[in-house]
C-alpha positions as CSV (number, residue, x, y, z in Angstrom):
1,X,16.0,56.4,-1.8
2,X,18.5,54.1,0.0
3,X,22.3,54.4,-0.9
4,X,24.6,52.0,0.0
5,X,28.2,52.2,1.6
6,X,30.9,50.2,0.7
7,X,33.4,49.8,3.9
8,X,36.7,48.4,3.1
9,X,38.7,46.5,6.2
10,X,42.0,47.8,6.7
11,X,44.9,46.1,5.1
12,X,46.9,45.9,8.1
13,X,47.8,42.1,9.4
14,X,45.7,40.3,11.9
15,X,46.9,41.4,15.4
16,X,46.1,39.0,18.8
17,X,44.6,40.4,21.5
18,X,46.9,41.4,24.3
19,X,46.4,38.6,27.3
20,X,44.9,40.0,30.8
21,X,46.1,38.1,34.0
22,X,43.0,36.6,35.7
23,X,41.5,38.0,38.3
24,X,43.2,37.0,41.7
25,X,41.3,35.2,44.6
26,X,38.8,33.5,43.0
27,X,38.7,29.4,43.9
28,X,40.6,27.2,42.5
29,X,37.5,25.1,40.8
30,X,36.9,29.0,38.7
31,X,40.3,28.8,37.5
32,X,40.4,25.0,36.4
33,X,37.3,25.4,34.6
34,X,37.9,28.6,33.0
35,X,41.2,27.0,31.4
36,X,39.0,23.8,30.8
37,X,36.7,26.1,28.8
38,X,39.4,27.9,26.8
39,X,41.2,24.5,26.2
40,X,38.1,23.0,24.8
41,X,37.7,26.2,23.0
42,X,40.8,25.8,20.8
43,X,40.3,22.0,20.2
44,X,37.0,23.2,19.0
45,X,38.4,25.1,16.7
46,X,41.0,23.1,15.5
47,X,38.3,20.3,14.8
48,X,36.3,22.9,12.5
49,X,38.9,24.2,10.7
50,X,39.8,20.3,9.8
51,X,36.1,19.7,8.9
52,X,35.2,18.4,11.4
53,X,31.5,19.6,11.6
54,X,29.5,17.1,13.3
55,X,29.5,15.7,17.0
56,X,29.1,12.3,15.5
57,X,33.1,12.4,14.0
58,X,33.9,14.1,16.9
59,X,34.8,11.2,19.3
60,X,37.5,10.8,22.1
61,X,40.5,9.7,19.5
62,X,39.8,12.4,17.1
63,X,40.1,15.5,20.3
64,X,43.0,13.8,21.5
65,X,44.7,13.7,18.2
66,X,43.7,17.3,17.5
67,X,45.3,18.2,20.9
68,X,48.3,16.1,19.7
69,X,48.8,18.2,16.8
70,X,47.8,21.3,18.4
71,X,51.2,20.5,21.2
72,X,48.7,20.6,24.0
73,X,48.3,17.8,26.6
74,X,45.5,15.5,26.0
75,X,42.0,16.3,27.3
76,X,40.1,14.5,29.8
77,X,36.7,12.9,28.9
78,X,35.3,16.3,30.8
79,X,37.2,18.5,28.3
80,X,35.6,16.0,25.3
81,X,32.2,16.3,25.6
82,X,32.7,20.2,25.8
83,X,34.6,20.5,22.9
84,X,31.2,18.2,21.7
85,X,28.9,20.9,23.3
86,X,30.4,23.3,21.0
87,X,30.9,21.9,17.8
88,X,26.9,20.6,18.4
């Protein structure tokens, strides 16, 4: 006989993680990508959470307004297709 648990999440508000430094003397290319990737990361996100759900709305002008709105400088065609990558 199988019984099933019912878990409850704690009420406690959402907390953000706590940010690490990066690791130090790595080259510089590492570091530019690895912002790159966490840049396109949060436009990616910003684009879902505005309904964004297919690659095909997703062009140039609608990232760089997301960014706009987001207060982040505007992404390069590089950072684009990434955000693309992820949302596809």
């Amino acid at each position: 006989m199988a019984v099933a648990t019912i878990t409850t999440l704690p009420l406690e508000p959402w907390k953000p993680l706590t940010k690490k430094p990066l690791p130090a003397g790595l080259p510089r290319e590492w570091y530019i990508t690895h912002n790159r990737r966490l840049k396109a990361m949060r436009l990616a996100i910003a684009l879902l959470d505005s309904g964004v759900y297919d690659t095909a709305r997703a062009h140039n002008r609608a990232i760089r307004a997301a960014a706009d709105r987001l207060g982040v400088h505007p992404p390069s065609d590089t950072t684009c297709r990434m955000v693309r990558a992820l949302i596809g």
